[in-house]
C-alpha positions in Angstrom: 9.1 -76.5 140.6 6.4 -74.0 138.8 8.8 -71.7 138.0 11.5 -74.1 136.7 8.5 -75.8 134.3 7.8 -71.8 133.3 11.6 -71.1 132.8 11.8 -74.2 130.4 9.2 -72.4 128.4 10.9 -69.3 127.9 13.9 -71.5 127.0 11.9 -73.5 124.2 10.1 -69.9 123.2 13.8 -68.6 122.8 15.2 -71.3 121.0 12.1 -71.2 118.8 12.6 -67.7 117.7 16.6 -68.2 117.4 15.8 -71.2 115.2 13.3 -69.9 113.4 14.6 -66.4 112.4 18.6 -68.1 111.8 20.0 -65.9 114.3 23.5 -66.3 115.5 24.3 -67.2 118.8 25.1 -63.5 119.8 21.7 -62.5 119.8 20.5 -65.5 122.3 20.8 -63.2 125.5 18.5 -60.4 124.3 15.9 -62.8 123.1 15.8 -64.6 126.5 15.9 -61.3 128.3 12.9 -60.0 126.2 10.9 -63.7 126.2 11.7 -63.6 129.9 10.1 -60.4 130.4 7.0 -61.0 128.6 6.2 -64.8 129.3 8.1 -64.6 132.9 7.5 -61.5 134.9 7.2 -63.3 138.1 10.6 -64.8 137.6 13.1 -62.9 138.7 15.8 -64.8 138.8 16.6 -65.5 135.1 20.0 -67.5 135.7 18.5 -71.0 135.2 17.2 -69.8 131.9 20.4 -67.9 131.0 22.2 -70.9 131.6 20.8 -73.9 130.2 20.0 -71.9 126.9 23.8 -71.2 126.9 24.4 -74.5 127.2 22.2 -76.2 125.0 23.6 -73.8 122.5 27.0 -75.3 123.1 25.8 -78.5 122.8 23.7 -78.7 120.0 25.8 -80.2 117.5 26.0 -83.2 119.4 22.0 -83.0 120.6 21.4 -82.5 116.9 23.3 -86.2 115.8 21.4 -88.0 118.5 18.5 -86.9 117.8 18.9 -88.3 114.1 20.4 -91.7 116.1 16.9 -91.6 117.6 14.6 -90.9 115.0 16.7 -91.9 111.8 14.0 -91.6 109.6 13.9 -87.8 110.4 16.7 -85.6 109.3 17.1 -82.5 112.1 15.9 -80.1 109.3 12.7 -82.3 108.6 11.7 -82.2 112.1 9.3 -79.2 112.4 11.1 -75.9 114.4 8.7 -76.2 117.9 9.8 -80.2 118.3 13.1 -80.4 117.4 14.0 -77.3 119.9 12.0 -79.3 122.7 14.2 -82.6 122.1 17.3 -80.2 122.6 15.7 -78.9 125.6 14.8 -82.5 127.0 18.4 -84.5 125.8 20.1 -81.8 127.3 19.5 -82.2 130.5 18.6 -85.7 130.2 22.1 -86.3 129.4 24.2 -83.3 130.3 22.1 -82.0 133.5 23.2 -83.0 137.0 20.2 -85.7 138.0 20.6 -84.6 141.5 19.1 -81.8 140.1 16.9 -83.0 137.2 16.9 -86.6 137.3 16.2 -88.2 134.1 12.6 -88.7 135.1 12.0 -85.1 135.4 13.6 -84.6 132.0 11.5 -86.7 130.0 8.5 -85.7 131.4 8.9 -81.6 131.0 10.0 -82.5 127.9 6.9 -84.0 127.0 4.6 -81.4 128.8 6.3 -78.6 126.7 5.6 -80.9 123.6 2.1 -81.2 124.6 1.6 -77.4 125.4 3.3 -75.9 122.3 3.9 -78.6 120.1 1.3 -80.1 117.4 -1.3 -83.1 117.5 1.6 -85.8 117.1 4.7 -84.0 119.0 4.1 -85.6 122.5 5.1 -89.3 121.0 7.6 -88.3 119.1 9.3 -86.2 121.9 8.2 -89.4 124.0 9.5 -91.7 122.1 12.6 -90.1 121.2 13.7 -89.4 124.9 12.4 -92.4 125.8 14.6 -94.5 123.3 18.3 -92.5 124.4 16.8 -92.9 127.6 17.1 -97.0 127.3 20.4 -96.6 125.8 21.3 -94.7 129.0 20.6 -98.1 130.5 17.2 -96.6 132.0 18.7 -94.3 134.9 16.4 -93.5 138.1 14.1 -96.4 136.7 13.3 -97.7 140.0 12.6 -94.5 141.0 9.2 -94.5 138.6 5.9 -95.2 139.6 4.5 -99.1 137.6 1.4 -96.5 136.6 4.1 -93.8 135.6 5.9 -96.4 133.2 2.4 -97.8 131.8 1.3 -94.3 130.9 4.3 -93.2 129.0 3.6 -96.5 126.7 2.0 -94.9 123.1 0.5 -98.2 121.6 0.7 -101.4 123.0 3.7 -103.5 121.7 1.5 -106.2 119.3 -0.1 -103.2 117.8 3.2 -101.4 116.5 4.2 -101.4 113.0 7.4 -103.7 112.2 10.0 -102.4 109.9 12.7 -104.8 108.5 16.7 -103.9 108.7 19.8 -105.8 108.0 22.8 -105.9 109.7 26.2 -107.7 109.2 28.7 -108.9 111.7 31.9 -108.4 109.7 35.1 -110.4 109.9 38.0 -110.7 107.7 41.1 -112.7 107.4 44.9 -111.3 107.6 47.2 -114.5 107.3 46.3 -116.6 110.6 44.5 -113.1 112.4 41.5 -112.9 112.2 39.2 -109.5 112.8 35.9 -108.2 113.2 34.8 -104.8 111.9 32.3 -102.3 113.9 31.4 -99.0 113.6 31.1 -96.8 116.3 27.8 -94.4 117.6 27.8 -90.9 119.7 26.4 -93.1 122.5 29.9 -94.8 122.8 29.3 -98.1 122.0 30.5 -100.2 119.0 28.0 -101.9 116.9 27.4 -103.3 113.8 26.6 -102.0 110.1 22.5 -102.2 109.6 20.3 -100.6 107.7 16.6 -100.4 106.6 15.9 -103.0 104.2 13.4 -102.3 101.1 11.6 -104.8 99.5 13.2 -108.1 98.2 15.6 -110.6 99.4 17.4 -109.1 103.1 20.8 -110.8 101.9 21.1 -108.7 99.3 19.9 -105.6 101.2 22.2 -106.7 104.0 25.3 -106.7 101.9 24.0 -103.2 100.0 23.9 -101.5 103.8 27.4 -102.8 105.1 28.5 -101.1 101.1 26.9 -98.1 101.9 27.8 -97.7 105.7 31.4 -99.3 105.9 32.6 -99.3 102.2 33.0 -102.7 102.4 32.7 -105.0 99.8 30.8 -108.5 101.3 29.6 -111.9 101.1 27.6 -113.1 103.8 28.6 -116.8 104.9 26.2 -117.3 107.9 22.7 -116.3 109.2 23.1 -115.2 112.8 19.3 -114.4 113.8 17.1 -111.5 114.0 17.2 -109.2 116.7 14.4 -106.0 117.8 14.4 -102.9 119.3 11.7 -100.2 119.7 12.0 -96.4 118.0 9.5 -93.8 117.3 8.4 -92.2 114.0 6.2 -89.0 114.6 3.9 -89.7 112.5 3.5 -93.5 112.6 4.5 -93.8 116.9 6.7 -96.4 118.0 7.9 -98.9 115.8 9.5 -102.3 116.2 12.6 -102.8 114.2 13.4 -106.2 113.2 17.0 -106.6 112.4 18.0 -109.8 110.5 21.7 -110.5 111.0 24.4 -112.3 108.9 27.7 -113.1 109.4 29.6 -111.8 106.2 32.7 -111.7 105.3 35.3 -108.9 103.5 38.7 -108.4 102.5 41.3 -106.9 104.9 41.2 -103.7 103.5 40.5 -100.2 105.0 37.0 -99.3 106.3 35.4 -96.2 104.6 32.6 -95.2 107.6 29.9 -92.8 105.7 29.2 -89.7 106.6 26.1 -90.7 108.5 24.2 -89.2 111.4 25.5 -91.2 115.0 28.1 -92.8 113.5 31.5 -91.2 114.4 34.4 -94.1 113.7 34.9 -97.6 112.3 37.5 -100.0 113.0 39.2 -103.6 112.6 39.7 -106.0 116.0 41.3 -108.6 116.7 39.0 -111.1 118.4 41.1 -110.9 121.6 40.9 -107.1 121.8 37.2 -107.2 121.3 36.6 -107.9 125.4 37.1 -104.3 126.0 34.8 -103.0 123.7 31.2 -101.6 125.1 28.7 -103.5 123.2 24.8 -102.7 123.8 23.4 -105.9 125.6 21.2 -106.9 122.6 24.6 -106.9 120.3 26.2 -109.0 122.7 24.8 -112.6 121.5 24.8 -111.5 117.9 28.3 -111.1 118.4 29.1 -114.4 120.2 27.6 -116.6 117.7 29.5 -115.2 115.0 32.6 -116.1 117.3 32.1 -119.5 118.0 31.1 -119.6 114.6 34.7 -118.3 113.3 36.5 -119.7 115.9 35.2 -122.5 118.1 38.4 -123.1 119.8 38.8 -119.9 121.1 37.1 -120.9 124.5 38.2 -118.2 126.5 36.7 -115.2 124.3 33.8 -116.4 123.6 32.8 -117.7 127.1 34.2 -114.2 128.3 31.7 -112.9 126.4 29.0 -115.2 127.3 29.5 -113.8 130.8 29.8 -110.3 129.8 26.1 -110.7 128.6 24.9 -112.6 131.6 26.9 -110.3 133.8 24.5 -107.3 132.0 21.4 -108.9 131.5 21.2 -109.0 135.6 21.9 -105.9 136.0 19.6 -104.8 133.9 17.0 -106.5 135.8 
């Protein structure tokens, strides 16, 4: 396990110095062989490193958009060299990596150590809370299999103590004839969600109409408030941060969506409110969602106490 934790350095240190000097993807091998040399005579068996450089490598257009899902508030270029090569390192095999062999545990926490060991004063909570929020969109794999103290430790600041931003966000439905359909956008996690967005100062309606512009190129007008919804993400400056979303329930013209070419966000599309059963909604979306039916469509029994049991269905097994 020693020399796994020392192989993951000379990864990071490799990835460092291929990141840092712009070098192409050709020159990967000799800079692991040398790193591996100088920071790892005692390995001798370099395959592991060989490996998962090669593949983070291969993956890193995709590690790079989740990371920016995960920390939106930090383009990949703004993140400094040292921490954003560690998050590639830890998503990699925290989503990629057989967890028979590294089980998602064991991801986030070399991750962390590596962050702590080479990173600066503030790069073990971002890293932290980074991993730790794709982790919970993962649906928490191997959590049973952490220690209560393990899961209290990895807490940054205790919950009533985090900042709160404010965001807006928009279920959107529009009218074709007697159709009805709702319009979600789609994230590299592969769930479809709604438009939101940070909200500045002044009235969230407004903001909230401004975000589904910007994100959906949709023109709105929001006809009901739906309630707020929160989730947790991580600023590396500022820690973890509560994110209150307020949502509406607005409505558009049937027209075609525009999705904005914006970090995480990879498609857009219309539903019909039958066809939305199949669709893979995070657990906290779920409700949002429902209201806004039996708002639109009260009579529609069947979807929208479908739905209801989709979210009671996930809420225990979540537990």
């Amino acid at each position: 396990m020693a020399n796994r934790h020392l192989s993951r350095s000379v990864v990071l240190q490799s990835l460092f110095e291929w990141d840092f000097r712009s070098s192409p993807d050709s020159e990967i091998k000799d800079i692991v062989e040398r790193n591996a040399k100088e920071f790892a005579p005692g390995v001798s068996d370099i395959s592991f490193i060989e490996e998962l450089i090669v593949n983070i490598l291969a993956k890193r257009k995709e590690l790079d958009l989740i990371i920016e899902k995960a920390a939106p508030d930090w383009p990949i270029d703004k993140i400094s060299i040292v921490d954003r090569n560690i998050l590639r390192v830890g998503l990699y095999e925290l989503i990629f990596a057989d967890r028979k062999e590294v089980p998602a545990k064991v991801a986030i926490n070399e991750a962390i150590e590596l962050a702590k060991t080479f990173g600066g004063e503030n790069s073990g909570k971002f890293v932290n809370g980074v991993l730790g929020s794709v982790y919970k969109e993962l649906g928490e794999p191997g959590k049973d299999d952490v220690a209560p103290k393990k899961r209290a430790r990895i807490e940054d600041v205790p919950y009533e103590k985090m900042l709160i931003q404010n965001l807006g966000g928009a279920v959107v439905f529009a009218r074709d004839g007697s159709e009805i359909y709702l319009g979600f956008v789609h994230d590299i996690f592969g769930h479809w969600t709604l438009s939101k967005g940070k909200i500045p100062e002044g009235d969230v309606r407004v903001g909230t109409v401004a975000k589904v512009k910007e994100e959906m190129g949709l023109d709105v007008k929001i006809t009901d408030d739906l309630g707020n919804n929160e989730y947790i993400a991580s600023d590396p400056e500022k820690g973890k941060i509560r994110k209150q979303v307020h949502y509406f329930l607005a409505e558009s013209a049937f027209v075609d969506i525009k999705l904005a070419d914006k970090p995480g966000l990879d498609d857009a599309k219309w539903f019909k409110l039958a066809d939305i059963l199949e669709l893979n909604f995070y657990n906290d979306i779920l409700p949002i969602v429902t209201k806004a039916l039996q708002i639109l469509a009260g009579g529609l029994v069947g979807t929208t106490d479908a739905l209801n049991a989709t979210e009671s269905k996930n809420a225990t097994e979540s537990k």
